[in-house]
NUSEMI-503190 format. One record per residue (C-alpha): residue in three letters; x, y, z. Coordinates in pm, 1 decimal, padded with zeros to 6 digits. Each point is the difference from the previous one (the first is absolute). Layout:
+------+----------+----------+----------+
! type !        x !        y !        z !
+------+----------+----------+----------+
!  ALA !        X !        Y !        Z !
...
+------+----------+----------+----------+
END
This chain:
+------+----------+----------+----------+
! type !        x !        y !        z !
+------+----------+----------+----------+
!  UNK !  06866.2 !  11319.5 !  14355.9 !
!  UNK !  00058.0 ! -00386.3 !  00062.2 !
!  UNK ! -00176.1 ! -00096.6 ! -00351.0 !
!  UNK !  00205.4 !  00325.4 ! -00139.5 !
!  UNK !  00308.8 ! -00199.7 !  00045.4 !
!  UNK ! -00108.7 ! -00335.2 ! -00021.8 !
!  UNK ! -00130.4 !  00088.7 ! -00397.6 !
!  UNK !  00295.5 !  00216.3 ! -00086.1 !
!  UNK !  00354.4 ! -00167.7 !  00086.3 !
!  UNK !  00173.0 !  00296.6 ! -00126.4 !
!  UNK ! -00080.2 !  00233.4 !  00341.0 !
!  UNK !  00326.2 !  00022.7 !  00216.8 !
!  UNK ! -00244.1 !  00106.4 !  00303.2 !
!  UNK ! -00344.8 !  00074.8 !  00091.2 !
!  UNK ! -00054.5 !  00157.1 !  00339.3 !
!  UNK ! -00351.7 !  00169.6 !  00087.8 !
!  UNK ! -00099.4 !  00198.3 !  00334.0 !
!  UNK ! -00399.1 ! -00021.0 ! -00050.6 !
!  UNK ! -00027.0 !  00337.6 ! -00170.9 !
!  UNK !  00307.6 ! -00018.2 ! -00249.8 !
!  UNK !  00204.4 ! -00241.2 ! -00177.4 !
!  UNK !  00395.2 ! -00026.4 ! -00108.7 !
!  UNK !  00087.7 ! -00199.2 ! -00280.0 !
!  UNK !  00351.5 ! -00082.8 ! -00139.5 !
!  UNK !  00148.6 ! -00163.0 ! -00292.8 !
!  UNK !  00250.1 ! -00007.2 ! -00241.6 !
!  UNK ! -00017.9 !  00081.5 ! -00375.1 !
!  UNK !  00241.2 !  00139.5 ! -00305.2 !
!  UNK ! -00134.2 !  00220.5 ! -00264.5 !
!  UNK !  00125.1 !  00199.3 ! -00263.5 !
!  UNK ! -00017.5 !  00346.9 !  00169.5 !
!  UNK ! -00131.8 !  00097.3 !  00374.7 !
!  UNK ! -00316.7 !  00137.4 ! -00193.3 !
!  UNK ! -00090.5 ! -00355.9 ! -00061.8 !
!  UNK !  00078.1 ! -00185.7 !  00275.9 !
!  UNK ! -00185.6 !  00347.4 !  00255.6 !
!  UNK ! -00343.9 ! -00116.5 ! -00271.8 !
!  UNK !  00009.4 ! -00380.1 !  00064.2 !
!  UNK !  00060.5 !  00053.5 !  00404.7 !
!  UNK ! -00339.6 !  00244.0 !  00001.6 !
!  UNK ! -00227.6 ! -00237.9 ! -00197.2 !
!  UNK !  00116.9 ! -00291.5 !  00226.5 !
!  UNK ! -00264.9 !  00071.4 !  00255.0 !
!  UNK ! -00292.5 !  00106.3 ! -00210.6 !
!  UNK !  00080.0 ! -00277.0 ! -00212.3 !
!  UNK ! -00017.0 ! -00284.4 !  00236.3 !
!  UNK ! -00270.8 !  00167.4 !  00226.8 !
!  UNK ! -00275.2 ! -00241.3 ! -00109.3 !
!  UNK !  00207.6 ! -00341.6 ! -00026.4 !
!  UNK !  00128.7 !  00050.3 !  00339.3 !
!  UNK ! -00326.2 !  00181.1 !  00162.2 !
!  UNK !  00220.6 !  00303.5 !  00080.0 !
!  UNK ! -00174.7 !  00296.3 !  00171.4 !
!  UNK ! -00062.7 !  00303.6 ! -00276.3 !
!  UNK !  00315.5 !  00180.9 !  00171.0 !
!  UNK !  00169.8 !  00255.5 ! -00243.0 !
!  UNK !  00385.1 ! -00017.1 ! -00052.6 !
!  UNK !  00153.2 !  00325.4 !  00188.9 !
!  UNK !  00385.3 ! -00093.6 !  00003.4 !
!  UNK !  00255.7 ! -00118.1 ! -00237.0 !
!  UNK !  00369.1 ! -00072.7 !  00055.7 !
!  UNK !  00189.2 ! -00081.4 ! -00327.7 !
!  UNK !  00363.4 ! -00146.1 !  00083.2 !
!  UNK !  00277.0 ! -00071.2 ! -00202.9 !
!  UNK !  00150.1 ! -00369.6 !  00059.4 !
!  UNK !  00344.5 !  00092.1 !  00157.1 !
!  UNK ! -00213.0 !  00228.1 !  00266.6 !
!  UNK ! -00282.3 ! -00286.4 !  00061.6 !
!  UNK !  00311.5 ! -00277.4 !  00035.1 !
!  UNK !  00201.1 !  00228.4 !  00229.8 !
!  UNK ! -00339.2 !  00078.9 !  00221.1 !
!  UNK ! -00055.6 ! -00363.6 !  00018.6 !
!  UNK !  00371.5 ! -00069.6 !  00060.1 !
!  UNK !  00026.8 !  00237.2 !  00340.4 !
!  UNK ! -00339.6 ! -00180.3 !  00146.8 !
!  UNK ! -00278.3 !  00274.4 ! -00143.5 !
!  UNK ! -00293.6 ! -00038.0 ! -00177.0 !
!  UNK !  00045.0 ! -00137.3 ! -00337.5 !
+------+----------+----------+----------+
END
């Protein structure tokens, strides 16, 4: 997870327990649909540059800015 973030200064956060990972960042596309495809090739993507383990993507949260900004603003999880 360290040479996840290290390579790729666009993640907001990379937090792993052993068994699963959390990974947030920030990016503006055209339509949800496009920014929900680049989020789930992220990890497959970077598996081998960053010796990730072969773990399978089985979440996605898609925010809009003014909902990610006020979550950050009150103290949460960006």
């Amino acid at each position: 997870m360290q040479r996840l973030s290290e390579q790729h200064q666009f993640l907001d956060s990379v937090s792993s327990t052993g068994d699963s990972a959390e990974i947030q960042f920030w990016d503006e596309g055209e339509n949800m649909l496009d920014v929900a495809s680049l989020a789930m090739r992220v990890w497959n993507e970077h598996r081998e540059s960053a010796s990730l383990p072969p773990w399978e993507v089985v979440g996605l949260e898609v925010l809009e800015k003014t909902v990610r900004e006020s979550r950050t603003s009150v103290g949460q999880r960006a």
